[in-house]
N, C-alpha and C positions, 0 to 999 in steps of 0.2 A: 504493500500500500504506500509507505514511504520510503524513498530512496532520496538521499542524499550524497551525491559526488561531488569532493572534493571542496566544501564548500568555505568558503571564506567572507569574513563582514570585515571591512578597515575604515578606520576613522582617521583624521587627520589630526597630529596633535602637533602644529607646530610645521617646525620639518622633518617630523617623525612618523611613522604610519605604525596604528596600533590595531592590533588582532584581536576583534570579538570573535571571530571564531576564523580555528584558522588550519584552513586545509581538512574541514571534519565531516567523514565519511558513515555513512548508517543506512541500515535499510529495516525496516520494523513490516512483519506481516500482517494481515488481515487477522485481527480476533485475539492478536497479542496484547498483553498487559506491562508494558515496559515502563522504567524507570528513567528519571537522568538526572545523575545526584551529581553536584558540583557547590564549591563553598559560593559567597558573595564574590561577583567581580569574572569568576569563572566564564561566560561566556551562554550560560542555562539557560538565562533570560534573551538573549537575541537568538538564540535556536527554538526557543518558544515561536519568538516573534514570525521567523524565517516560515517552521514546519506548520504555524497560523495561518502564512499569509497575509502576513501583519506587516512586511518588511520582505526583501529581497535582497538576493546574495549580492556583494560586487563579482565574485568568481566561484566556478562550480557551477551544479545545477541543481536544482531540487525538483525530482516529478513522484507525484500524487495522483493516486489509482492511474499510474500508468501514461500518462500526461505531462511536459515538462511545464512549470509553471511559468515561464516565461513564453507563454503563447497568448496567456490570458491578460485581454485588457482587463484597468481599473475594475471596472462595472464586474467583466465575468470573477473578478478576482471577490467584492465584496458578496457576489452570489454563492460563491464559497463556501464564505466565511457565515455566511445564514445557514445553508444547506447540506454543506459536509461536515464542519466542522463544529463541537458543541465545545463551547469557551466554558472555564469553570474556575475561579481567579480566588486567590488568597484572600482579598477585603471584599467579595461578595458581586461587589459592584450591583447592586440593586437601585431602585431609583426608589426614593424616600418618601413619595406621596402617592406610591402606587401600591396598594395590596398584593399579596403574595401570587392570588390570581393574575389580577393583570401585570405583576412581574413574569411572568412564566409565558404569561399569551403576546408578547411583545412582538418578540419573531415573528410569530404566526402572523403578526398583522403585516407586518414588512411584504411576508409569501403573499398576500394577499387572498389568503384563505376565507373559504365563507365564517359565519360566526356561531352557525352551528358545528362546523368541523372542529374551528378553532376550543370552541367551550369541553367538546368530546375530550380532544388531545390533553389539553390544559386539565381537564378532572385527570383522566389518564395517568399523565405524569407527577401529578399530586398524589397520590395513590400510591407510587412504585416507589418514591421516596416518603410514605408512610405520614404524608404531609396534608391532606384531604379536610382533617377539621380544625385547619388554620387558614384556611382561602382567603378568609377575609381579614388577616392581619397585617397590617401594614410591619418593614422591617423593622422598627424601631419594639414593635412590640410581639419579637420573636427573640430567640435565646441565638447566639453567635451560631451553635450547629443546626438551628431549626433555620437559620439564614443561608446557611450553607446548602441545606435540602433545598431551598427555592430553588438556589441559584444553578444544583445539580438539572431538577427539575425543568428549568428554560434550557438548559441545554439539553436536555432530554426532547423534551417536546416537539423541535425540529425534526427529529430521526435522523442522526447523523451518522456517517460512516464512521468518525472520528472523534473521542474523547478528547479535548488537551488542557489539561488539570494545572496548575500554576500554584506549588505551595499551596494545598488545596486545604491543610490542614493547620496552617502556619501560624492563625488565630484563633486557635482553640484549643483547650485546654486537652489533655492526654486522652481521656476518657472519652471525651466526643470527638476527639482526633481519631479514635480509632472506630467510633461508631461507622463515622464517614468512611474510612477503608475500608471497612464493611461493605457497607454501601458498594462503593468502586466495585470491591469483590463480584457483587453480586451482578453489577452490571457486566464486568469482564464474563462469568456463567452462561450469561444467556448472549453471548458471539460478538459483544460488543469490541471493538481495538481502543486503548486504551494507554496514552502516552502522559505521564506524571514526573514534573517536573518540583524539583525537592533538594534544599542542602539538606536534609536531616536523613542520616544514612540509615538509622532503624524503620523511618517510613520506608524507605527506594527497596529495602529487604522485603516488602510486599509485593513486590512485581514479580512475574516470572524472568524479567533480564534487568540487570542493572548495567545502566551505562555510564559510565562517568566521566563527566567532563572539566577540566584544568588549564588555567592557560589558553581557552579556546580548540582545546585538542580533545580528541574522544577516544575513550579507551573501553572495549567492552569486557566489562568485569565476570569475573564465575558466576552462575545461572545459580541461581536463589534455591 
């Protein structure tokens, strides 16, 4: 599903050129549960961004189900990032005056689904993250892992081919940090792929591969 050749991010620092990622090679299958554990600074966060669609490589390539992502315009790129890909981020990113419902049915409105399909999905995915008799709570008056279940949830909702988790756990305490693994678990069971991006080396030990990244360089670690 993803292959990454060669891929390098550089920034200019000066008359220096600095390596977000540098020269880093990967290829993650369909229904896989992978890891990619790297400290601060490491480069975890612009491979995020890269294997998003968030950002593009200066060299390398990156193709996705098979497709080099450098064929797609803007537009087909943010189609994406709705349709393939289900975003899942450390601070939640919820939007603060919308209910946990219409945080979840957001996308859908984008897709321009009708609003009985969209109401379907949105129970749906409220349901599978165990979230259904909190619909109507806005995020201020949910608990940080019941925030987290939303936010799994809107990514859910789209039907994506693609997980990509971002310190998914990072503001939460241990206990509901591992609720949420759970969760991941459960969605990796039923053929989801599954990419989790993490400095915390006991989370990355939850994936079937740990990848680890240093220096912008990828190293694939002994299988969990």
């Amino acid at each position: 599903m993803i292959q990454l050749q060669e891929v390098s991010k550089i920034y200019e620092m000066g008359n220096d050129k600095v390596y977000a990622l540098d020269h880093a090679s990967l290829e993650i299958g369909k229904g896989e549960f992978v890891s990619i554990v790297g400290p601060s600074g490491s480069g975890k966060s612009t491979m995020m961004n890269i294997i998003g669609c968030l950002d593009t490589a200066d060299e390398g390539s990156y193709i996705l189900d098979g497709v080099s992502i450098e064929r797609y315009s803007e537009k087909e790129l943010a189609k994406i990032r709705n349709q393939k890909i289900g975003f899942i981020f450390q601070n939640f990113n919820l939007l603060p005056r919308l209910t946990a419902e219409e945080n979840v049915e957001l996308p859908l409105i984008y897709q321009k689904l009708s609003a009985q399909e969209r109401k379907h999905r949105v129970q749906k995915a409220l349901e599978q993250v165990e979230l259904s008799h909190r619909m109507g709570h806005r995020p201020t008056e949910l608990s940080g892992g019941q925030q987290q279940r939303v936010a799994i949830a809107r990514a859910l909702v789209t039907k994506p081919c693609l997980f990509l988790a971002d310190e998914p756990t990072g503001n939460l305490d241990s206990k509901t940090g591992q609720e949420i693994m759970t969760l991941f678990h459960t969605l990796h069971e039923t053929g989801n792929t599954i990419v989790l991006i993490t400095h915390d080396s006991q989370v990355a030990e939850e994936a079937g591969r740990k990848i680890h990244i240093r220096d912008g360089r990828v190293k694939e670690v002994a299988e969990c």
